[in-house]
N, C-alpha and C positions, 0 to 999 in steps of 0.2 A: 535549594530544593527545586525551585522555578527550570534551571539549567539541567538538573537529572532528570527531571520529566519530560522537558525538552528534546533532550538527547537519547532518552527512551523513544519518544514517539519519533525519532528523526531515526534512529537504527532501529527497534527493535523490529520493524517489520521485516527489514533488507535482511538483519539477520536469521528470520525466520525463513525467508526464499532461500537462503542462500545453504541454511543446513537438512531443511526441506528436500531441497532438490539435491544436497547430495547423497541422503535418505533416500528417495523415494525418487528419480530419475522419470521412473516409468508412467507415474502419475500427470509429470509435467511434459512428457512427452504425448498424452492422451487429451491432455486440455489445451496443447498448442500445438501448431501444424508445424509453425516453426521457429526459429529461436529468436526473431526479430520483437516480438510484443512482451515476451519477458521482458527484455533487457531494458527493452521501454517503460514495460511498467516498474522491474525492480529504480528506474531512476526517477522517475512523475507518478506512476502510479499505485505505491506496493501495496497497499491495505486492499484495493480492488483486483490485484493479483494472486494476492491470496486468496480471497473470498471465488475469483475464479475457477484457482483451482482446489477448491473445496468441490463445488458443486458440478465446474463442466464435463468433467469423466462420465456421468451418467446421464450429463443432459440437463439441460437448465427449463424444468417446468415449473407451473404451481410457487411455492415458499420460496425456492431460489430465485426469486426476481427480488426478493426482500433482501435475502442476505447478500445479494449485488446490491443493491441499493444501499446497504449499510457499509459497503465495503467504499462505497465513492461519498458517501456523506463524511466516511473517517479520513479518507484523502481528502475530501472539500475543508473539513474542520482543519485539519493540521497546516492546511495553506491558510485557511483563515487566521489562525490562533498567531500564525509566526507572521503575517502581519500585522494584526489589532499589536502584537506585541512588540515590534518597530515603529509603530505610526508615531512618538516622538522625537527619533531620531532622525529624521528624513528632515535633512536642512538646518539642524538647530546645530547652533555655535558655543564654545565654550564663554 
């Protein structure tokens, strides 16, 4: 169970850019200037990609500093989680 939630949080965001964008083109054409910062965030950063392009098409005032913020605390968490969840294996021997 540990490895399915793992592998959810590890695709399901990329998978959600990835059928997003080829939904909806025009959206992610509107919240980036150009196709360099996706590709970087679908590989470092996707929860805060998402959360991007939720909100930046109409402009990022007010609430949307939150749901960016929530969007990099879910990237901060998932880097955290998958190391607390290796910290015994780093050096240890059979």
């Amino acid at each position: 169970m540990c490895c399915f939630f793992a592998g959810l949080v590890f695709l399901g965001p990329r998978a959600a850019i990835l059928v997003w964008w080829l939904i909806d083109i025009d959206r992610w054409n509107a919240a980036f200037s150009n196709l360099v910062w996706p590709v970087v965030g679908f590989f470092f950063a996707p929860w805060t990609t998402l959360t991007w392009v939720i909100v930046a098409p109409n402009g990022v005032t007010g609430l949307d500093w939150v749901i960016l913020g929530i969007g990099i605390l879910a990237d901060l968490a998932s880097y955290s989680g998958s190391l607390y969840g290796n910290r015994g294996y780093a050096g240890a021997t059979a």
